[in-house]
N, C-alpha and C positions, 0 to 999 in steps of 0.2 A: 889875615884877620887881626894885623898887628894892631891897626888903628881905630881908634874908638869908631868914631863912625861906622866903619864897616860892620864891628860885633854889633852895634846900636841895630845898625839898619837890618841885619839880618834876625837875630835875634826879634824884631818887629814883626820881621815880614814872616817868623816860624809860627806867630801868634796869629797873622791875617785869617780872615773867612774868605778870603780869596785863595782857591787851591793850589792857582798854578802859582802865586807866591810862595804859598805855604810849603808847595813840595819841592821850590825852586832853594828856599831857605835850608831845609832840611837835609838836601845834596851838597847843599855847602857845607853845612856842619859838620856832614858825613866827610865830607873831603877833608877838612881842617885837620878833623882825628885823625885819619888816616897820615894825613902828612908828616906831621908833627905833635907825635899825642898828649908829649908832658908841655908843652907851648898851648895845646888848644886847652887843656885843664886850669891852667896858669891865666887864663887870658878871662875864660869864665869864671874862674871864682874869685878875679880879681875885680870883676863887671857886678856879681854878687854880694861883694862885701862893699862896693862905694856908694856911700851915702848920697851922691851929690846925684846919681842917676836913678831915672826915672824907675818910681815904683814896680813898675810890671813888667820891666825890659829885666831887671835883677832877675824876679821868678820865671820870668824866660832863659834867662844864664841858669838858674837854678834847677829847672828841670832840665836842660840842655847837659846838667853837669853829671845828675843822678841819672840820665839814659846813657852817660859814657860809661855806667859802669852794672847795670841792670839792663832784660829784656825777658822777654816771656819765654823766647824758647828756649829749655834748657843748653842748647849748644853753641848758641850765639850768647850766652848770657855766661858762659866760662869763659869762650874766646874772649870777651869782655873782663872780665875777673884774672884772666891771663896776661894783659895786656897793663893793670896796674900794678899784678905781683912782680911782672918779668921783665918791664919794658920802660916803667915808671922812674925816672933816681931819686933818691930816696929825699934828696933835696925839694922835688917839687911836691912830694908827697908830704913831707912834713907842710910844706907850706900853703896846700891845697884844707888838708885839717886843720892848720893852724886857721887859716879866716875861714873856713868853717865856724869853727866854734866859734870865734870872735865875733861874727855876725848875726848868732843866735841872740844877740842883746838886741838886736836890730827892734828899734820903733814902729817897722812896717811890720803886720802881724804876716801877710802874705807872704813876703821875705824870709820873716821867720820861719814858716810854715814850709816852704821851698828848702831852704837849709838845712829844716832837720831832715829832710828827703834827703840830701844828697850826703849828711853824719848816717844816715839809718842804713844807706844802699854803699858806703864804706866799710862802716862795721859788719854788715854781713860777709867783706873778702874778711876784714882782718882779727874781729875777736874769734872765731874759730880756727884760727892760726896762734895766737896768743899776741896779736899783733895790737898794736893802741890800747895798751895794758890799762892806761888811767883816765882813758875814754866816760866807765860809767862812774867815777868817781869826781870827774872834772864838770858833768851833767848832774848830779846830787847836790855838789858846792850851787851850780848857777840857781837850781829850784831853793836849795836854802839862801843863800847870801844875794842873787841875782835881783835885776830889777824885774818890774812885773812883766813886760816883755820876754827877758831872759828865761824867765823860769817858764812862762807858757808856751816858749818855743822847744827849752830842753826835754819839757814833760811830754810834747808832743812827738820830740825825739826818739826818746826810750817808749813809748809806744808804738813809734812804727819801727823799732827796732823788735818788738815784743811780739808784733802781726806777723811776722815773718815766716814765711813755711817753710822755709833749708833748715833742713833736718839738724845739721851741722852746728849754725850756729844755734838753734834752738837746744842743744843739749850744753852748746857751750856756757850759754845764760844761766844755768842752775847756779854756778860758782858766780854770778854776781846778783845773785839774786836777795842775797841783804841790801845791797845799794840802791838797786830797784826799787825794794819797799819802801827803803828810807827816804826815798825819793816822791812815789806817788802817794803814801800816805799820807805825808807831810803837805801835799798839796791840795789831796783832796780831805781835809778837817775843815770841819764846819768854821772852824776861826778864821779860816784864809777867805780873804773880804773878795776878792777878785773872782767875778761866775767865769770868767774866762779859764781863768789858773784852774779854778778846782773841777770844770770842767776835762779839762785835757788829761788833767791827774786822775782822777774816775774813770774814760778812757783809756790811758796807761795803764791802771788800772788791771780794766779787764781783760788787756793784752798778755799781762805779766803774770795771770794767775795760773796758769798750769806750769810755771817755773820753781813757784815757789812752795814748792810742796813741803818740804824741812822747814820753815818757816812755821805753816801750817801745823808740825803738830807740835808746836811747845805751846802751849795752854795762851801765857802772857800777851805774846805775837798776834796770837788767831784771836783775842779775845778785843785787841785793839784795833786787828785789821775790821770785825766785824762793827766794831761802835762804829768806825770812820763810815764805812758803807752802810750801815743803816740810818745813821743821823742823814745819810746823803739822800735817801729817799723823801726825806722831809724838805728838802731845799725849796726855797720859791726860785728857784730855775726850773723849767720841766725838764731840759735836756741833761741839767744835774740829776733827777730824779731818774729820767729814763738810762742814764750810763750806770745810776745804782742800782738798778733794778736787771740790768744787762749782767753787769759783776753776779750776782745773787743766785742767778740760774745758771753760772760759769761754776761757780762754788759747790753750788747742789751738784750736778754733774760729775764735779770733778773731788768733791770731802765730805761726800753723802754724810759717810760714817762719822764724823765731826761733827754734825747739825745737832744734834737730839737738845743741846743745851738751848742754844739760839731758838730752833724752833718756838721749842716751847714758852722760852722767854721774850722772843721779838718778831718774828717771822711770820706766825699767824698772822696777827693782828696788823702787821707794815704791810702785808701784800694783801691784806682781805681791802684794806684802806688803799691801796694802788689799786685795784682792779675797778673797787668805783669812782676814782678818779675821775674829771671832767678831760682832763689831757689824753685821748686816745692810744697816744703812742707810748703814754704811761702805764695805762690801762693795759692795753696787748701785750704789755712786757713784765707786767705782777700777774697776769693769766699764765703768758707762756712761763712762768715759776714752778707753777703746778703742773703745767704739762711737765716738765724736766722733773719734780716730783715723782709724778705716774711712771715718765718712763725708767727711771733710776727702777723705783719697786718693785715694775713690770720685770725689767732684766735680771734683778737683785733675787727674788721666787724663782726662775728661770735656774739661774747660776747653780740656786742652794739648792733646789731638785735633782740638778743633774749629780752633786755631789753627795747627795743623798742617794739616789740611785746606786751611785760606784762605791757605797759603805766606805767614804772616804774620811779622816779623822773629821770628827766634826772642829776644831781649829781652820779648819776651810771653807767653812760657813761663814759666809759675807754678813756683818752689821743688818738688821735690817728692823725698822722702825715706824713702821705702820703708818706714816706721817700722812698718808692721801684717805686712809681709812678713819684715823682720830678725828681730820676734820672734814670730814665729808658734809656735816650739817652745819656746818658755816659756811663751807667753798660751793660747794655744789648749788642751791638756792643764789648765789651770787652770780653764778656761771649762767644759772636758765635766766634770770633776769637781762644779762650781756646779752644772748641770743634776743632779745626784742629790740635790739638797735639798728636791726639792718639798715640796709642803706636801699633802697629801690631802685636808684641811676648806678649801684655800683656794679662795673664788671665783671662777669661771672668768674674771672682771676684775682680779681682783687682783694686784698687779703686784710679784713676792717675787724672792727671786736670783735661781731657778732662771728664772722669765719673763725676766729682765734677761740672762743668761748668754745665751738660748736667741738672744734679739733681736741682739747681739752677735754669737755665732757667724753668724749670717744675713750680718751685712755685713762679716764676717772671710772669707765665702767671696767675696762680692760683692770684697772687696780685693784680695786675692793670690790667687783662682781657684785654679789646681789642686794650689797647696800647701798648700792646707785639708786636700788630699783623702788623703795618708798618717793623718797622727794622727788622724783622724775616725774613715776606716776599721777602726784600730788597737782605737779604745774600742769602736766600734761588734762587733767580733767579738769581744771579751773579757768584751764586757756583754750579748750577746742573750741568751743563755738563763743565767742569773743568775737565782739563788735569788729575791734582793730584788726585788719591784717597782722599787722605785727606780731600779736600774741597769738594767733591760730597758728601762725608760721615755725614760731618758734616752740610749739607747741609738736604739733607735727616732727619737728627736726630733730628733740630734743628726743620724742618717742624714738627715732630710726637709731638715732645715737649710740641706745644703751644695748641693741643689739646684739654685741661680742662684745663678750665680758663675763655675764651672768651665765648660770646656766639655763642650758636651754629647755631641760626638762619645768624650770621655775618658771623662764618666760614661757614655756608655750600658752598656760591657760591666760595669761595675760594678754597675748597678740592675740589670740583668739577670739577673746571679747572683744578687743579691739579694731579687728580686720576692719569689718562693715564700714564703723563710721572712718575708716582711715579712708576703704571706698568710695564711699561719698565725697569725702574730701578730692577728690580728684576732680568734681565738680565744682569747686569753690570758685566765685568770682576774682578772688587774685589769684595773677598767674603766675607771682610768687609762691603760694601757698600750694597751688598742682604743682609745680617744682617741686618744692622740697616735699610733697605726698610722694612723687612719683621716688624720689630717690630716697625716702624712707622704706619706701614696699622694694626698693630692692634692695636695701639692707636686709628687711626681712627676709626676701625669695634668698638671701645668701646664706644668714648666720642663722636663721629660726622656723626654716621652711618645710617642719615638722608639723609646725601649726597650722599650717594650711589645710585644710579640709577641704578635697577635692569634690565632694558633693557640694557644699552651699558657699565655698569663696571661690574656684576656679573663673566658673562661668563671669560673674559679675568681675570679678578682678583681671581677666583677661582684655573683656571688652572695653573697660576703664582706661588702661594702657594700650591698647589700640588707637584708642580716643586720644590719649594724650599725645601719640606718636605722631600728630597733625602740627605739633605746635613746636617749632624748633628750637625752644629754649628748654623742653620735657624732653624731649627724642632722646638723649641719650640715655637717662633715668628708665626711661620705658623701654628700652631695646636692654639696657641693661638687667632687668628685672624680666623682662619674656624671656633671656636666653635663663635665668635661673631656673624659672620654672620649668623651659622647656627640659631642661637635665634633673631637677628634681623628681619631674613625672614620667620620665622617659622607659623607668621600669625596665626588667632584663632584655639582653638583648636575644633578639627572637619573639617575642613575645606577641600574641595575635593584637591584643589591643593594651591599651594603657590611658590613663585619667584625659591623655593631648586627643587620643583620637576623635572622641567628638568635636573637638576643635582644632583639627587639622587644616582642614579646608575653609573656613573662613578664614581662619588665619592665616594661609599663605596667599586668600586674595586681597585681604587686606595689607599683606608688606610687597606683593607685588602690584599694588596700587600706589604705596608712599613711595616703592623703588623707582615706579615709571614717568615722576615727574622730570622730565630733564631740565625744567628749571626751577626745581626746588633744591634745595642748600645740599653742597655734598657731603659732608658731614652726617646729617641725617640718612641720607642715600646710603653712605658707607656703612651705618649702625644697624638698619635695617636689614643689608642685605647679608649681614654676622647674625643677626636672629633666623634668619629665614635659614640658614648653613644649619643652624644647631636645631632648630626645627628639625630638619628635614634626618639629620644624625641621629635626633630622640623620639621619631618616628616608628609607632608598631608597624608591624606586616600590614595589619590593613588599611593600611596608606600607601601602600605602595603602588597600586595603580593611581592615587593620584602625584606620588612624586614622578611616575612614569611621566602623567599627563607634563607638570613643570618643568620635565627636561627639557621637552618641545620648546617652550617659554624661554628658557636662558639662553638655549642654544641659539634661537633665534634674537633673541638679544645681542648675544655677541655678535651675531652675523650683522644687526644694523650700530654695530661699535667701528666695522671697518673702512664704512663714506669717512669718517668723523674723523681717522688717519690728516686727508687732505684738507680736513675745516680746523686743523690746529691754527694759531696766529699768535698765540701768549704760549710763555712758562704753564700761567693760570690754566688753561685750556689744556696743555698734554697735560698737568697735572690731576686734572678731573678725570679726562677721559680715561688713561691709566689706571687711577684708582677704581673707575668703573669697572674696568676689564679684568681687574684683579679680583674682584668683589665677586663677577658672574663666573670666574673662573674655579674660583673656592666655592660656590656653590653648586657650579656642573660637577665638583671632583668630590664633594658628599654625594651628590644625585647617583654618580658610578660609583661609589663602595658600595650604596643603600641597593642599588637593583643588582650590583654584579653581574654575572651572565647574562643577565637581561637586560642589558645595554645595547647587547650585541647588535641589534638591528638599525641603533643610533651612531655606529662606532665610525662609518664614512662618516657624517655629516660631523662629528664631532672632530675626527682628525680635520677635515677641509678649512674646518672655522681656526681652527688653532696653528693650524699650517699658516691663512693668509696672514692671522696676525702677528707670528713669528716674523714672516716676511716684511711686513711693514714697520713692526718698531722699531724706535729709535734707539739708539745705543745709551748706555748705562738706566737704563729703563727695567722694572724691574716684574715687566709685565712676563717675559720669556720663565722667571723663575715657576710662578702662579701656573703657567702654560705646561710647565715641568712635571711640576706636582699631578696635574688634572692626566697628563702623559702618563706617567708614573699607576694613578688609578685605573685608570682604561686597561695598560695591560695588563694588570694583576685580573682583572676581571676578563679578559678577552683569552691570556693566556697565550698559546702558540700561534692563534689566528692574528693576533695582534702582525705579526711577521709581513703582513699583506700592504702596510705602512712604512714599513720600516726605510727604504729605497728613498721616498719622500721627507722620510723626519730622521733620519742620518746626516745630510748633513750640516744640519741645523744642531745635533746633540756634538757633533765632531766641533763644532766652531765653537760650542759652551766647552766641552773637555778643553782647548786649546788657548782658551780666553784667560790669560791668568791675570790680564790687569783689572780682572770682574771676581774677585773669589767665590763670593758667596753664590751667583750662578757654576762656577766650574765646580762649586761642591757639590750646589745640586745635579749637577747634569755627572758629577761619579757615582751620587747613589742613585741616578738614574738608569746610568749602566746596569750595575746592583739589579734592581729593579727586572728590567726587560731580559738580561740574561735567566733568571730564576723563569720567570713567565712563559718565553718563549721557548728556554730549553736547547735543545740540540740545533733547532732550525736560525738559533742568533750565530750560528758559526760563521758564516761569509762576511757578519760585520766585528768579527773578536781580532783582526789581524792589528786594524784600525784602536779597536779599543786599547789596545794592549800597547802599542805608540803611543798614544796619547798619556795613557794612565803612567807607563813608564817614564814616561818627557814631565810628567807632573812629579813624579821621585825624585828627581834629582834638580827639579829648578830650587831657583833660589828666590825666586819672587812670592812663592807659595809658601803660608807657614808651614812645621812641620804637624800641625794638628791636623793638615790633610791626609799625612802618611797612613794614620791607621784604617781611613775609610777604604784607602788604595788596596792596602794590600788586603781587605777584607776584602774587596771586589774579585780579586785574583780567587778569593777562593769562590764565590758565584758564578766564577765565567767558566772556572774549573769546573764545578756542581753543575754548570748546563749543557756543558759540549763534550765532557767525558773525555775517552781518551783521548784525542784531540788534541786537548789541552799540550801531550806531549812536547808538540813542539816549540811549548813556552816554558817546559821545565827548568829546562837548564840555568834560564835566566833568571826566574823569578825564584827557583833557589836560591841562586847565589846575594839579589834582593833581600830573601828572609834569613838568609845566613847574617847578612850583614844588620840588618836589622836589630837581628836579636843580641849582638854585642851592646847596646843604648842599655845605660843604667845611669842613675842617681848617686852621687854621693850623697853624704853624711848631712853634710853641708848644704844638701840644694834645695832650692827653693818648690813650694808644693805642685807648682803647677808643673815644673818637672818631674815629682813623681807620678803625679796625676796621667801624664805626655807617653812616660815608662811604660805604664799599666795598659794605656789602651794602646800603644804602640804592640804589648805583647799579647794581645787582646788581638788586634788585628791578624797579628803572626797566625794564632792557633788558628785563626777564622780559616785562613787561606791553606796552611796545613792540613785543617780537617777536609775542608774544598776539595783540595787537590788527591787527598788519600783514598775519598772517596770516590773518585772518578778515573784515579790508576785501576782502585779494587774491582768496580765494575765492569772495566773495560780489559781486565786480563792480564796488567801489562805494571805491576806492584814490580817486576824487578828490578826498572827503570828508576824507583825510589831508593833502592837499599844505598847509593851512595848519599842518602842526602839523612837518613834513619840517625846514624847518633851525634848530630848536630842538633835534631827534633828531641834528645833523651838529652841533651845538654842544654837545652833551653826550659826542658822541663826542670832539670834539678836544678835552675838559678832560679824558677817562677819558686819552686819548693824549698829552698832556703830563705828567700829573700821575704820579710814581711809584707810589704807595701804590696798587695794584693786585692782585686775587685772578686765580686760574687761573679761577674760577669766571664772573667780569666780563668778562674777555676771552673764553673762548668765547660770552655770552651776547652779548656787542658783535658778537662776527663772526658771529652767530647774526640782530642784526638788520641787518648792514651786507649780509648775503647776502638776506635777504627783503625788504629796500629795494628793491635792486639789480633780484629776481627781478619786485617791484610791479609795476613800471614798466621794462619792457622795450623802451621805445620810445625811453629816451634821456632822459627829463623832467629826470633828476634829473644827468645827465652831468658840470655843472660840479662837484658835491659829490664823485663818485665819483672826478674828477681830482688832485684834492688829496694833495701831496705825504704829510704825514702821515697821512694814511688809507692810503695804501700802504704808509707804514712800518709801520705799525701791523698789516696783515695781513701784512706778513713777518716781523715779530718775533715775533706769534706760530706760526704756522706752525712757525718755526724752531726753537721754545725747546725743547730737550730734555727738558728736568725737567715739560714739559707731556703729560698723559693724553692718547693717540691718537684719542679723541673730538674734543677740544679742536683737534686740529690737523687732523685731517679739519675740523673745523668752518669753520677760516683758510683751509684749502683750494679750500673751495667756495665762500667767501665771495668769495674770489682770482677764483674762474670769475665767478662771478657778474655781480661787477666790470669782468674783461677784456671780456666778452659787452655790457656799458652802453656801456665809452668805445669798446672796436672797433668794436661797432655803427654807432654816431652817428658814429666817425671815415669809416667806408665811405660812410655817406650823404651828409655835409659833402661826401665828396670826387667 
């Protein structure tokens, strides 16, 4: 690559639309490096800095140069960084930055713009080293003394040096963080004539501003950073406007507590005048101000509560300054106005004002609650029945908006009065307008569905969203809002009837009308058939012979899913039918909780259909999980008869236990195990030889995280709790398992989710101890334990020292310290059960309030258990 032409030609052919150049260019380059790395560095940035060659071959050298030393994966992207620090001499190093920065003057602005890529992806090896000490110093000189060129390439410089997420050098930045400023405030002052320059410096900018926090609070600095950015909003640039308006909500975010002056002096007034801007992208960025407002306040209340709470000095009470509350009567009316801009061809992702407005008012109600609630009201009765779509629209939307925020005791009388005609509106001729009704009423069914009066809005509001549920741009609003209701009306469980049951039955034949089109959109299909799920869960008893009747229905559903196996031809096509199979699956697996026992008589035709489809999908397919679960229900309800299956769907659950390049199936298919061992009892012994290989081969791989460990060894204790003595002959082993186990601890130092890993790691322990204790004690055969007893009383007093502790640990601890206790009733174990901390430890928890009444019965009788060991033996001793 010594000779021009070559780097020329290559370097062309890395830019073609032609791929097999493009990837043929890129092999070479690759090779170059590899060969010779301070030559192929030397060769590009000497092709970068020559004027005489063609503009776009340079920025071809130029990214060519900044990918030798940058990539996304973080371990290819050290190897890279390794490779200048260790490999580079220091000769061509020097001379790689030296035309660098020489060609930051460069008249091609592309060039330039390429350069400072390849200064921005150097300084992240070397200023976190203390490497190119006068790097931001020699980029300050080119922005003050440089030509116009120079300076908009340096400024764009120290802003992609500013964007940078390495932690490293981003903390290394603070110590150059005067030069910085000096740098981008000076470029971007309304005096600097060049929109180019002050553009890139406004940029820089808002790269630089979480660096410069010490700057921030000397009065003088902060007082000058902020003219420079406000004057900036005023620019006849918009794209000057919009990087000052970007800066502005970086600032609020990041020097809340700094604002109260500015606010009040400029801030109002600059972003009330940005948001009705005619420039959009100006507009959405003096909106999104207020949103970073709200949520700054939102979190600010949050913080000071909880400090408030723990009676902590009040010196730890964050600033906080009502800013979204003060102006709620100037912002807000600004905000419902934005909302009439929609767009009617824009994409339902598309994110234009009226979205930005809409998102905004959301967390303007979340801020100041029930002062949203006049001016809302105001627009919202001035614009419902409005000629323009647009104003009914945003009428409607702005209603669902203020939903979460306010109280709900304030909004109910208000939704109240308002249901009907929101009702109605579901009729409206724009199909924008039942849009945004349908996903207002489910704001409501979520945050305010108190208000709902199940005499005189269910029926009408039911049927409305049913109605909508035809029109694929409402489906999801309407599936969204029936499943609220259906859980709001759902009423205890047990319960003969509740507000759904007169509307049971139309309603499951209306979603198993919209489920049955196989060429209507899947999407809707998949939405549908989650309402119909939570239907059938918030169903009284007396629906339950027609969820009988519906089983028939899925079941045979699934049955005609498995021709459709061999009509696969696209991605698109398993894709669908998969989600289908998953949809009827979840559905038949509410239908068996809801009937239980009385399933029974469906349990062949249910295993047959789920066996074939076991059988025929395809691999990393995530239909076998769904199939799991609905497995999983059946025998909790079937119980030991379940066992008549088992020959058949063995070794389908063996292949998910063994499958570790699939985790999230071999998770499910351990709490599967779980599952059927509890269910079937003593009669799951002929397949526990199997289980206990697999579950063991899953302990010790290394492919599996270790977040699987706690579910394992919980399992051990359910295979224990089903087969009784039995069990014996896995003692030995899965002893010396939970012996090893329970050595895993935390240090000082570690990170949460290690202690979190701890916790249920020792969580799992007790599960399987208690398991196991309990199926020695029953079966006669406790002697067989006493070797394994004070490694069980040594895991106890490290859970009882040790803080980092779950609600969940300690009942299961007092879960095994009471079935110890109960073993051995004769006193064996008397000395362990004397032990001071062992008795603190059953009255701490006992005691703790904030502990679920399970948990404390559980300390309870651990406590009896206990007194009944050392009373005992003390009666006898004496």
């Amino acid at each position: 690559m010594e000779g021009s032409p070559d780097i020329n030609t290559v370097l062309t052919n890395s830019l073609s639309p032609d791929a097999t150049l493009r990837n043929a260019a890129e092999q070479q380059l690759i090779q170059a490096a590899e060969t010779n790395f301070s030559q192929y560095l030397l060769t590009l940035v000497q092709e970068l800095a020559n004027e005489s060659a063609v503009g776009h071959i340079r920025a071809a050298a130029g990214l060519a140069l900044k990918n030798a030393f940058t990539a996304r994966e973080f371990a290819r992207q050290s190897a890279l960084q390794a490779k200048w620090l260790q490999q580079t001499d220091q000769e061509t190093k020097t001379r790689v930055k030296q035309l660098s920065i020489e060609t930051l003057s460069s008249p091609n602005s592309r060039v330039g713009g390429a350069t400072a890529q390849v200064i921005a992806s150097i300084a992240a090896i070397e200023l976190p080293r203390n490497q190119w000490p006068d790097l931001m110093h020699v980029l300050v000189r080119n922005v003050s003394e440089g030509n116009p060129h120079q300076k908009q390439a340096s400024l764009t410089a120290i802003g992609f040096i500013c964007e940078s997420q390495d932690q490293d050098l981003r903390a290394s930045l603070v110590t150059h963080s005067n030069a910085i400023l000096t740098a981008v405030v000076q470029g971007a002052r309304k005096e600097e004539t060049s929109n180019e320059i002050r553009l890139a410096a406004i940029t820089a900018l808002g790269d630089s501003l979480e660096f410069v926090g010490n700057n921030f609070k000397h009065e003088g600095e902060r007082n000058y950073i902020m003219q420079v950015i406000c004057e900036a909003t005023q620019a006849d640039d918009s794209q000057i406007q919009q990087g000052a308006f970007g800066c502005l909500n970086r600032i609020m975010a990041l020097y809340y507590e700094n604002m109260r002056f500015y606010m009040e002096k400029a801030l109002f007034g600059l972003t009330i005048l940005g948001m009705k801007s005619s420039d959009e992208d100006v507009a959405k960025l003096a909106v999104e101000f207020w949103s970073t407002v709200c949520e700054e306040e939102i979190a600010i209340e949050d913080d000071n509560a909880q400090v408030f709470m723990q009676v902590e000095s009040s010196d730890q009470m964050r600033p906080f300054y009502n800013f979204s509350r003060v102006a709620t009567n100037e912002v807000v009316p600004v905000l419902l106005g934005l909302l009439t801009k929609q767009d009617e061809d824009a994409a339902d992702d598309e994110y234009n004002i009226s979205r930005a407005a809409y998102q905004c008012l959301q967390l303007y109600a979340q801020a100041v609650g029930q002062s949203i609630i006049p001016p809302v009201i105001q627009f919202v009765e001035a614009n419902l029945r409005n000629e323009d779509w647009h104003a009914r629209d945003a009428a409607v939307s702005a209603f669902g908006a203020i939903m979460d925020g306010p109280d709900e005791k304030t909004l109910e009388p208000i939704v109240k009065s308002g249901m009907q005609p929101l009702i109605n509106m579901m009729e409206d001729p724009s199909v924008h307008v039942r849009d945004s009704t349908a996903y207002a009423l489910g704001r409501i069914t979520e945050s305010c569905s108190e208000a709902i009066d199940p005499t005189q809005h269910l029926d009408p509001l039911i049927r409305s969203l049913f109605n909508g549920l035809m029109s694929p741009k409402m489906a999801a609003s309407c599936c969204w809002a029936l499943m609220n209701l259906a859980e709001r009306f759902a009423g205890d469980p047990g319960t003969t009837q509740n507000p759904l049951t007169p509307h049971f039955n139309s309603s499951v034949t209306n979603l198993l009308a919209v489920t049955g089109k196989l060429d209507g959109e899947a999407a809707v299909r998949t939405a549908a058939y989650e309402v119909l799920n939570v239907f059938v869960q918030s169903a009284a008893n007396d629906s339950l012979p027609a969820i009988a009747s519906l089983s028939g229905v899925i079941i045979e559903r699934l049955e005609q899913t498995l021709p459709m196996q061999t009509q696969v031809v696209s991605v698109e096509d398993r894709i669908t039918l998969e989600d289908m199979q998953t949809s009827l699956c979840t559905v038949l697996q509410a239908i068996i909780q809801r009937l239980d026992k009385e399933v029974g008589p469906q349990g062949d035709r249910v295993m047959q259909v789920l066996l074939q489809m076991l059988t025929t999908v395809g691999t990393k397919s995530s239909v076998p999980e769904a199939a799991f679960a609905t497995i999983s229900s059946l025998s909790n309800a079937m119980e030991e008869e379940f066992v008549k299956y088992m020959d058949a769907f063995s070794p389908f659950l063996y292949n998910a236990l063994g499958n570790q390049e699939e985790p999230s199936l071999c998770s499910m298919a351990i709490g599967l195990v779980s599952d059927l061992t509890r269910s079937m009892g003593e009669r799951s012994q002929p397949y526990c030889d199997n289980f206990m290989n697999y579950l063991l081969n899953n302990l010790r791989s290394t492919t599996l995280a270790n977040q699987f460990k706690p579910a394992i060894l919980q399992c051990f204790g359910d295979i224990a709790g089903a087969i009784g003595g039995h069990f014996e002959t896995y003692l030995s082993v899965v002893a010396q398992v939970l012996q090893q186990a329970a050595t895993v601890s935390a240090n000082a130092e570690g990170s949460y989710e290690m202690f979190d890993y701890v916790v249920s790691l020792r969580e799992g322990i007790m599960d399987a101890w208690g398991g196991i204790i309990g199926a020695m004690k029953t079966s006669g055969k406790t002697q067989v334990l006493q070797p394994f007893v004070a490694s069980i009383f040594q895991l106890l007093n490290t859970i009882a020292t040790d803080a980092n502790r779950s609600e969940a640990l300690m009942r299961a601890a007092m879960g095994v310290i009471g079935d110890l206790a109960d073993a051995y009733p004769s006193g064996e174990l008397v000395e362990g059960f004397r032990q001071e901390w062992l008795t603190a430890l059953i009255k701490e928890t006992r005691t703790n309030r904030d502990f679920q009444p399970r948990t404390v019965e559980t300390a309870r009788w651990a406590r009896e258990q206990v007194k009944r060991q050392v009373g005992g033996t003390q009666n006898v001793m004496t």
